[in-house]
C-alpha positions in Angstrom: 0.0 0.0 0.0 1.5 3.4 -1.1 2.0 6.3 1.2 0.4 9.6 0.4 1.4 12.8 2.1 -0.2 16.2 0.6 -2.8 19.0 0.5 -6.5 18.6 -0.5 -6.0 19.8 -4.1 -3.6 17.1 -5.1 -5.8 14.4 -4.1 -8.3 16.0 -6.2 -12.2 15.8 -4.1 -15.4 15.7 -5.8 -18.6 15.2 -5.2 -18.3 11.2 -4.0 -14.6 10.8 -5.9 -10.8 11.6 -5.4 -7.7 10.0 -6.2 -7.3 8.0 -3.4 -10.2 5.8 -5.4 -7.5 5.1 -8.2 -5.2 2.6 -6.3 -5.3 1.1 -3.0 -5.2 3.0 0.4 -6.6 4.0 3.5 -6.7 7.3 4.3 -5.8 7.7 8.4 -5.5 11.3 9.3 -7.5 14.1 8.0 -7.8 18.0 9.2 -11.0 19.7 8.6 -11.5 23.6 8.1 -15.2 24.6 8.9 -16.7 27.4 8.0 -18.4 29.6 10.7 -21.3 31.4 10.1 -24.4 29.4 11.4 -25.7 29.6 14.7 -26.4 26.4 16.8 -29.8 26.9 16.7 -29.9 27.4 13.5 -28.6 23.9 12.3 -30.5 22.2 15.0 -33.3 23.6 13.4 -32.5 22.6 9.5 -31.5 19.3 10.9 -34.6 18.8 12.5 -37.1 20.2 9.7 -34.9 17.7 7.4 -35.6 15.1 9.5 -39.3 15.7 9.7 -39.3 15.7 6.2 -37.7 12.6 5.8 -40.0 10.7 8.3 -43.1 12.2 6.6 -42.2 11.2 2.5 -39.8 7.5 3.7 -41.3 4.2 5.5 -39.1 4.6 8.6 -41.4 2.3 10.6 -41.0 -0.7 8.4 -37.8 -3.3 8.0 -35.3 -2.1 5.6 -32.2 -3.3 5.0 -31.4 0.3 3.7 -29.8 1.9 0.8 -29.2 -0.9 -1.8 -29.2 0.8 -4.9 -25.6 2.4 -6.6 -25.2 5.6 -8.9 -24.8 4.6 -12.3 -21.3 5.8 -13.6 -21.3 8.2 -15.9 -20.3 8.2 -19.5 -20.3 12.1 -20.8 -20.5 15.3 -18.9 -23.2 16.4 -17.0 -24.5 20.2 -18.0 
């Protein structure tokens, strides 16, 4: 397993992809910048109307094994 050492940009994230998904590794150590900006009660509040919505529009009180399905992998760009 190869070694990696570097800043964000060279390992090149996207939306669910980067580099370290090319060849194998395991990525031990991250540091994470937040952004300040939002109150507390702010995101307890998004948090919970998202999670009222979810209840309302998913079948959280029946079995599920959950998410099962996969993106399908692009072949072009998407506009």
């Amino acid at each position: 397993m190869t070694k990696l050492f570097g800043p964000q940009k060279d390992l090149r994230f996207a939306y669910r992809t980067s580099s370290l998904q090319q060849q194998p590794c395991l990525l031990t150590q991250a540091t994470l910048q937040l952004q300040p900006g939002h109150s507390p009660a702010e995101v307890m509040a998004d948090t919970q109307q998202a999670l009222e919505q979810r209840r309302s529009t998913q079948p959280y009180h029946r079995p599920s094994c959950g998410s099962v399905f996969r993106n399908p992998t692009l072949t072009a760009p998407v506009n």
